[in-house]
Every structure is written in C-alpha cells, then in structure tokens.
C-alpha positions as a printed NumPy array, in Angstrom:
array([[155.663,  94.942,  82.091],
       [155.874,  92.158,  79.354],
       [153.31 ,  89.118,  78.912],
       [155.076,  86.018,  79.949],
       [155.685,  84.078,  76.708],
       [154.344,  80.415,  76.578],
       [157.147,  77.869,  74.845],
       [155.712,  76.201,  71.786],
       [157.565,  72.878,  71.099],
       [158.748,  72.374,  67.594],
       [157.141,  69.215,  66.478],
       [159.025,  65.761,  65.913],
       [160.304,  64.62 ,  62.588],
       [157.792,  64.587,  59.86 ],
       [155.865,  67.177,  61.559],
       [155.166,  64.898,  64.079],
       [154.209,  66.463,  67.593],
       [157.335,  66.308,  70.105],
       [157.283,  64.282,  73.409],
       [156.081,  67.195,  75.554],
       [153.102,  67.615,  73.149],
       [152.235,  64.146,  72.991],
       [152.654,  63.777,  77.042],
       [150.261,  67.092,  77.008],
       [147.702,  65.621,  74.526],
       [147.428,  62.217,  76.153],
       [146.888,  63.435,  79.919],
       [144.194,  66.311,  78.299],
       [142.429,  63.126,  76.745],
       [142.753,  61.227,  79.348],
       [141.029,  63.288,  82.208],
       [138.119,  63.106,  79.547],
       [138.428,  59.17 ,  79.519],
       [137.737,  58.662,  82.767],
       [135.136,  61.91 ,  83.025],
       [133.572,  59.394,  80.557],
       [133.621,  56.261,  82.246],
       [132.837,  57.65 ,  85.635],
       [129.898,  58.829,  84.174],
       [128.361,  55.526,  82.742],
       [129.044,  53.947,  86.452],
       [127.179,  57.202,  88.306],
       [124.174,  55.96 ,  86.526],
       [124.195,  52.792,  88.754],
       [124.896,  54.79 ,  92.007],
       [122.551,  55.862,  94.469],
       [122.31 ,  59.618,  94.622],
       [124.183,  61.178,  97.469],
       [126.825,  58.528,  97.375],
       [130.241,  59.875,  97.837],
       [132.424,  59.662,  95.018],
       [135.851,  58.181,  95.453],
       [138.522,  60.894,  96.332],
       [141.309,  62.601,  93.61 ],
       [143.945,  60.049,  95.981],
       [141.806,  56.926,  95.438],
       [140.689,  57.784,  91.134],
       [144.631,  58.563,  90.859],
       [145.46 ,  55.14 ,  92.073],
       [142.554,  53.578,  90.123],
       [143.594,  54.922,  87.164],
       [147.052,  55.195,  86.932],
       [147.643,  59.195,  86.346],
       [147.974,  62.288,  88.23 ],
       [146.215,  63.831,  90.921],
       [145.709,  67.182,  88.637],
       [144.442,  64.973,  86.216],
       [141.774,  63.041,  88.4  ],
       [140.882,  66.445,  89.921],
       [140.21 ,  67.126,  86.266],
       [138.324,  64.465,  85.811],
       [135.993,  65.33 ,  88.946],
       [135.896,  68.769,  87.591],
       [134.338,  67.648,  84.315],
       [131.478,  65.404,  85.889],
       [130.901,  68.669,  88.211],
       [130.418,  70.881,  85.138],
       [128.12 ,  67.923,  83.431],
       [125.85 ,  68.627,  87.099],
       [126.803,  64.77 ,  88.03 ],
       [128.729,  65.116,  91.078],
       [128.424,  68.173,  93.728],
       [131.597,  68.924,  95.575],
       [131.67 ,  69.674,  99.181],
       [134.66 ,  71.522, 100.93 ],
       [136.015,  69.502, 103.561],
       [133.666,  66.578, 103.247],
       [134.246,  65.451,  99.89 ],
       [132.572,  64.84 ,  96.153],
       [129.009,  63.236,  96.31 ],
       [127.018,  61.841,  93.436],
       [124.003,  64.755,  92.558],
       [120.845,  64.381,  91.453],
       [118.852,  66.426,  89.256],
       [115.08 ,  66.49 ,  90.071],
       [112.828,  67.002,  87.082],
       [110.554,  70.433,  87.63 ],
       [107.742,  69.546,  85.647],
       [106.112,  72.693,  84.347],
       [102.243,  71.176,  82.455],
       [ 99.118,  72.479,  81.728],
       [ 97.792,  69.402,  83.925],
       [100.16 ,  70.655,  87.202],
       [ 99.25 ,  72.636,  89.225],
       [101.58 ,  76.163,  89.807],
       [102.861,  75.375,  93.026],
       [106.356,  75.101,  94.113],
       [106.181,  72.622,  96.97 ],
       [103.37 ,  70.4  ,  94.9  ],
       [105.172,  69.85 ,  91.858],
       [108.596,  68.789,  93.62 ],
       [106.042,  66.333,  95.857],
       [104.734,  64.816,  92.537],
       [108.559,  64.386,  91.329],
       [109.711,  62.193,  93.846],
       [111.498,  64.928,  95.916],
       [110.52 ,  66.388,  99.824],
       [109.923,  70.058,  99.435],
       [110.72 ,  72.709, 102.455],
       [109.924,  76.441, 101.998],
       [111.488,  78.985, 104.396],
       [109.583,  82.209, 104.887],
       [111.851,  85.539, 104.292],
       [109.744,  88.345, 104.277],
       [105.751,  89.453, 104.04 ],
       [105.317,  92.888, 103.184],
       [103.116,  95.401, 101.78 ],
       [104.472,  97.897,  99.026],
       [103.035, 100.173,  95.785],
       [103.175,  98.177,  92.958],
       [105.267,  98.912,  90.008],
       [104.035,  99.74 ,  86.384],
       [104.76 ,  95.792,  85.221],
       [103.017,  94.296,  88.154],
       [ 99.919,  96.651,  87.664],
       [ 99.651,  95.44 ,  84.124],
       [ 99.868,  91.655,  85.058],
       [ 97.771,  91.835,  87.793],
       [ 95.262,  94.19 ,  86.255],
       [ 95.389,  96.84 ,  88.941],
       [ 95.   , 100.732,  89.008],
       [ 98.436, 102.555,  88.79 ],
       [100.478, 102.515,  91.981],
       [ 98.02 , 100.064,  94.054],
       [ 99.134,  98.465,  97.462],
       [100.562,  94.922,  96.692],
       [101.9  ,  92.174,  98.856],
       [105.563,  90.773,  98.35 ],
       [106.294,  87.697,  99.292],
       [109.71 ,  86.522,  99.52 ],
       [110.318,  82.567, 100.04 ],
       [113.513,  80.179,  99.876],
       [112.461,  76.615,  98.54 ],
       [114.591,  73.611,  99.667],
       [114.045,  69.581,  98.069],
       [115.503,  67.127, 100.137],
       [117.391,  69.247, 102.761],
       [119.228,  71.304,  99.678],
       [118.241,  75.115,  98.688],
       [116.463,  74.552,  95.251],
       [114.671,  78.178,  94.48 ],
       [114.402,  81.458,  95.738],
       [110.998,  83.067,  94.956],
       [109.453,  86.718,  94.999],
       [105.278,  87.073,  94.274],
       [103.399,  90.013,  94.274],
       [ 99.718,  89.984,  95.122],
       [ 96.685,  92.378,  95.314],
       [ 96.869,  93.522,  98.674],
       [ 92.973,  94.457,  98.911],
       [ 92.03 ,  90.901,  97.606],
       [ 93.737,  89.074, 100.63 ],
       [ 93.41 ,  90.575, 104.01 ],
       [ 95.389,  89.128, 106.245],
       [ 97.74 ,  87.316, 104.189],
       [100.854,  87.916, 106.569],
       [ 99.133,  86.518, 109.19 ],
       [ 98.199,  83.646, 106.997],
       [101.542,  82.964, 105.78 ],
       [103.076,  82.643, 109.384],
       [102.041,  79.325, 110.075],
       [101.938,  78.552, 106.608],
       [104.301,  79.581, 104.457],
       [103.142,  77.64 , 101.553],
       [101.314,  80.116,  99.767],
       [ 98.96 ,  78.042,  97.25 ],
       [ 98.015,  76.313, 100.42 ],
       [ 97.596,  79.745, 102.365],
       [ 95.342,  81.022,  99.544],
       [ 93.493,  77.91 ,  99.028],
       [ 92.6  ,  77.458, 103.017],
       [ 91.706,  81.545, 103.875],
       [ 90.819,  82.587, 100.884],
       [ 89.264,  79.816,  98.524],
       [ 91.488,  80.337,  95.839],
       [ 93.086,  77.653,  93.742],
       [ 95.213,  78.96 ,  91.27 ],
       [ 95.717,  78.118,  88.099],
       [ 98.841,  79.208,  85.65 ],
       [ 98.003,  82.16 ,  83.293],
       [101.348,  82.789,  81.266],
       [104.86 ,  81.281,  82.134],
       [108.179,  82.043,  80.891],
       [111.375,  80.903,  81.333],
       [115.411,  81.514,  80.924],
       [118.682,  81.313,  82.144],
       [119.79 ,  84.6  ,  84.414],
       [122.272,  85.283,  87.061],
       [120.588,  85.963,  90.042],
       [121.094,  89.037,  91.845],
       [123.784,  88.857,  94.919],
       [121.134,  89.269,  97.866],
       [119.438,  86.123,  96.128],
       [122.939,  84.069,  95.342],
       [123.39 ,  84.448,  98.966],
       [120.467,  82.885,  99.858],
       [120.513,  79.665,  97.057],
       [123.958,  79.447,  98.544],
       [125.71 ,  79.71 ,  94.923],
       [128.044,  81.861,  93.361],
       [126.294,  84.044,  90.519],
       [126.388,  81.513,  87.837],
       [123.697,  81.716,  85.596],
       [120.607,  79.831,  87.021],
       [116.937,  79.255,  85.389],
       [114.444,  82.315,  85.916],
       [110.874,  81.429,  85.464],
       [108.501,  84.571,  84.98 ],
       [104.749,  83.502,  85.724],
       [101.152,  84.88 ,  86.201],
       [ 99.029,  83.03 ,  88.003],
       [ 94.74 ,  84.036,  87.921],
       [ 91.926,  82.24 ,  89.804],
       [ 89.411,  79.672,  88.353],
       [ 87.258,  82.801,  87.514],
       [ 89.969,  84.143,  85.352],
       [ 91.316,  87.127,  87.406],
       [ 95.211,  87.507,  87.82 ],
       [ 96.092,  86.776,  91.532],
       [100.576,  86.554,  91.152],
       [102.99 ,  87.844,  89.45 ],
       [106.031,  85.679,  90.444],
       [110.17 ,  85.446,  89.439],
       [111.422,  82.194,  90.865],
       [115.478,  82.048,  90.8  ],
       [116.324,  77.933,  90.462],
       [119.467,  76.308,  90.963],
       [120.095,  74.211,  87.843],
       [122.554,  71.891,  89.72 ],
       [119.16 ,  71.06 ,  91.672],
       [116.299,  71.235,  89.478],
       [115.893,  70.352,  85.467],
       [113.187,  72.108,  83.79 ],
       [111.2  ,  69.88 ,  81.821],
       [108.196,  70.854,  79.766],
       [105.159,  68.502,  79.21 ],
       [102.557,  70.094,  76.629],
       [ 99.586,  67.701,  75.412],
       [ 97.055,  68.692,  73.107],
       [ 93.504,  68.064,  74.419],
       [ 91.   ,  66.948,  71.778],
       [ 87.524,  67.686,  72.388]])
C-alpha cells in the first residue's frame, strides 16, 4: 500500500504562489483573524454566555463554516470558550487558584476567597499500609496504617480537581466517620481533631491524569496541572501527603510569594 501523495501547486509567475495557494493562505489567516477578534470581544462577555454558533460567525463574517469552526477551535485551545455537544459553545472562565504562604491549604477555602462556589464530592475513605514515599513525608515507621482519602472538587457546578491524601491513621480516629457528613477535610480535621493545617512543601506540574481519574474530571487525558503537597500542623508535624489532579480549562495556577521583613 502506497502513501497518498498531496499535489503541490507550482507557484504563479515570478514565483508568485498560484490561486489555490493564495485561496489556502488567506482562509488559514483568516480563521486566525477572527480567533483574534472574537477574543478581544469575550473580554466584555459575561462568563457562561453562549457564543454565537459556526452558522451565525459564518454569516457574520463572510467565510466558511470549516473556517468559523476553526475559528471556535482556536479560542477553545486558548481555554476561552468550552464547547458543549448538543447545547452549544459557551464563553469559559478561568478561576485563579491562588497557591500563598498567607492561604491557607485548603481546596474549598481558596476557590471561596477567588470568587468561585466550591462543592467536594466524597469517593472513598479507607484505611491502607503506607508506601515507602508516604512514610518519608509523613514521618512514619515503615509500612504504618494510613488513611486515603479520595475527593472530586467542583467550582460553580463544574468538576475542577480530583484529589487523593494520605493521613496517619493512629493520629485521627474516626476520620471516616468524620468525613461522612463532612467531606471537607481541613474542616473535618479542624472541628474533631483541632488541627489547622498549614502547607509544608508544595510542588507543581503539568501530568496526564490517570484514566480512573480522567473519568471522574470528566476530560479526556490531556495533560492537566498536578500539585504534590505536604501539609504539617501548627506544631510542625506532617499530617498529608496529597496529589491533586486540576483541570486547567477550570483553574489557573497562580503563585503569590511576599517576602516578610521582620
């Protein structure tokens, strides 16, 4: 079996390019035009606004329907717009995730503070042995009983983060019990148990989320950010070891360092 062989078009007199090219050139510029100019008016639209349709941009516009679909494509991959099968394109909005010295480490808190309505969603509470890694942050003997929490974060009705911690298990009796009318977790360990915590080391990247996790943020497995954290009480002792998986389409990561004079 051959490879189908693209034409090339010879170009014009003088070198230059040929009709087809040109036609080519202009509508691949052009989808980029109006990419452009949607953009600038977005800024001026409330989020959650639909977008008008491939039909009605088209019209607007004067070109194709392959190029307006273009054109929604490109403020899709700039995270402007969010498309929705059968309903339509919608304007997005990007909440800023705040990660400070001065914030606290909790989920639900720091969307509160950014404008945005947090939900969490409760997947599993269970009790496991630790692995080497998580006996090293948490500074536990080798193979000691740990909790793992698993949790699904939403901000304003959408699926935002997917979250796993691991905590001693001897330190917090009961904490499946205090997690099931409560899933918020800093506020579980702050009500039973006293404990506000406080963040210890943080680190963050871009990784593509496992499939049992995609599933559950409701994305493909594009890469999305992966914050690594340690959490200790005020007395210094490591309480969580947490991996967060968050939708970038949702959330933008934005670090605030300030340096404290005496």
């Amino acid at each position: 079996m051959t490879a189908r062989q693209v034409p090339i078009h010879p170009p014009g007199p003088s070198g230059s390019p040929s009709a087809a090219n040109l036609l080519v050139m202009t509508s691949s510029h052009r989808y980029l035009e109006m990419a452009e100019e949607l953009e600038s008016e977005l800024q001026h639209v409330p989020v959650g606004s639909r977008v008008p349709s491939e039909h009605a941009l088209a019209s607007r516009f004067g070109v194709s329907r392959p190029t307006a679909r273009a054109a929604l494509q490109e403020l899709e991959r700039r995270l402007l717009v969010h498309r929705v099968q059968g309903r339509g394109t919608f304007r997005r909005g990007r909440l800023d995730y705040v990660i400070s010295p001065a914030w606290p480490p909790s989920f639900s808190e720091t969307l509160r503070r950014a404008g945005g309505v947090p939900g969490v969603r409760l997947i599993s509470v269970a009790v496991r042995r630790a692995v080497e890694q998580e006996c090293r942050q948490l500074a536990l003997p080798a193979a000691s009983a740990v909790w793992s929490v698993e949790r699904v974060f939403t901000v304003n009705g959408e699926v935002a983060a997917y979250a796993t911690s691991v905590l001693p298990y001897r330190a917090l009796p009961g904490l499946d019990v205090a997690l099931t009318g409560e899933p918020s977790l800093a506020t579980a360990l702050r009500r039973r148990y006293g404990i506000a915590v406080q963040r210890l080391r943080y680190r963050i990247s871009l990784a593509s989320p496992p499939q049992v996790i995609a599933d559950h943020l409701t994305v493909d497995r594009t890469p999305t950010w992966l914050a690594e954290s340690v959490n200790r009480t005020s007395h210094g002792t490591p309480i969580e070891s947490a991996r967060t998986y968050m939708r970038a389409d949702v959330l933008n990561i934005s670090f605030e360092m300030e340096e404290r004079t005496p």
